[in-house]
Every structure is written in C-alpha cells, then in structure tokens.
C-alpha positions in Angstrom: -24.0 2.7 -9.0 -21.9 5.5 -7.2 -18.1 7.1 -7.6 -15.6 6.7 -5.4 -11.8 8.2 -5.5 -9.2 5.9 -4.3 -5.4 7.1 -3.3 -3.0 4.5 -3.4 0.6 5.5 -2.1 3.5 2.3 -2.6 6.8 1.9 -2.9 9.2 2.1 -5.6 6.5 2.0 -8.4 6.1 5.9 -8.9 5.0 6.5 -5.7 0.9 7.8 -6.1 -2.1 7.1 -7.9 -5.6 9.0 -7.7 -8.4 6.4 -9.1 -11.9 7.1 -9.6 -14.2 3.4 -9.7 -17.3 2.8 -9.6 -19.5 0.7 -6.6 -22.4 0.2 -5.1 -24.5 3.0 -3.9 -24.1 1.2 -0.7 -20.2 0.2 -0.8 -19.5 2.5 1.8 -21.8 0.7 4.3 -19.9 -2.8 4.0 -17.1 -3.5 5.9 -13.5 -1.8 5.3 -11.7 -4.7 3.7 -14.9 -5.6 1.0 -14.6 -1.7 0.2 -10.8 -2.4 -0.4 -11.5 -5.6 -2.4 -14.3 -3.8 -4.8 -11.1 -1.3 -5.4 -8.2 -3.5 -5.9 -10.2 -5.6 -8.5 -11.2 -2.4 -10.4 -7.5 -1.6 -10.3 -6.5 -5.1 -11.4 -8.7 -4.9 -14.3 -7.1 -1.5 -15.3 -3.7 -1.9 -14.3 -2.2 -3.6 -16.8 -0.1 -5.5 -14.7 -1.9 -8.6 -14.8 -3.3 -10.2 -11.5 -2.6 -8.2 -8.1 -2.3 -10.0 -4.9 -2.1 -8.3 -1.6 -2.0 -8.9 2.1 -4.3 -6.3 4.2 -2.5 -5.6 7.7 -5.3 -2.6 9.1 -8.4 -1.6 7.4 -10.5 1.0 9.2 -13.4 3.1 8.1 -13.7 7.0 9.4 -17.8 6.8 9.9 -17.9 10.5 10.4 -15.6 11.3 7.3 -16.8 8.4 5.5 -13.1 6.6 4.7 -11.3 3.8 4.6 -7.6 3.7 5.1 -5.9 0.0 4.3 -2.7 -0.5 4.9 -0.4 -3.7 3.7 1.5 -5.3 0.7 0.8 -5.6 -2.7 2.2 -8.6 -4.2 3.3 -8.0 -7.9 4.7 -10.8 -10.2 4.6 -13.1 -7.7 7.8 -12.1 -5.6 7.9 -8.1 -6.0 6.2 -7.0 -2.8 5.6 -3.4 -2.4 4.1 -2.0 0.9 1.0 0.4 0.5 -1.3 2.5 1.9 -4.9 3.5 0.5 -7.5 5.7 1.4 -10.9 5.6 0.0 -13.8 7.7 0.0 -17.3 8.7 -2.2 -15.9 11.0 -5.3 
C-alpha cells in the first residue's frame, strides 16, 4: 500500500479539501479515471454524506509529474450537483 494526497475544489460546499488515502503501490500506473474512482470511494466512505455519484467530463494524468487532474460533477443527494475539479498525486 502507498499514500496519496487528493485536492478536491467544488462549488458551494466550502470550497477545498486536502485528503490523504491510501492505494496501491501501483495506482498511479492505472488509467486516470480508476485513480479517480480508488479516491472518490475512499472519500465516500469518509464523507459522511452518504453515497457520492459523479460524472467525470476530462481525466488526464501528468506522466512526468505524476498527476491526475479530473474534472466534472459530483452528484449529492440525488439532485444537488456541484461541479469539481481534483488533482491527485503520491503523498
């Protein structure tokens, strides 16, 4: 297992959160959205805000900085939709 740091910038809901999660050793190898899904089911399971949808409209990784950027909607209580942006990288 490994650490990573995940920003997560949305709307109306306070704005930014730093979260460290832990992965894979080899999470950063996958592809940009199944980094982004090992994230936002840590952060579901944290949360407290019971389950988290979202819709994923760009996910890229940064090989030579070794990031992911998502960008999207979260879907919250089924119609409070916040867009978002999240970057994740190794801690």
């Amino acid at each position: 297992m490994a650490t990573y740091t995940a920003v997560l910038m949305h709307g109306n809901r306070g704005g930014e959160g730093t979260h460290t999660f832990e992965g894979d050793a080899d999470l950063m190898s996958r592809s940009p959205v199944r980094i982004l899904r090992v994230f936002m089911a840590e952060l579901e399971g944290k949360a407290g805000l019971g389950h988290i949808d979202y819709e994923v409209n760009a996910a890229m990784k940064n090989e030579d900085k070794n990031v992911v950027t998502a960008l999207g909607n979260l879907i919250l209580h089924g119609d409070d939709t916040q867009p978002f942006v999240c970057m994740i990288s190794p801690a």
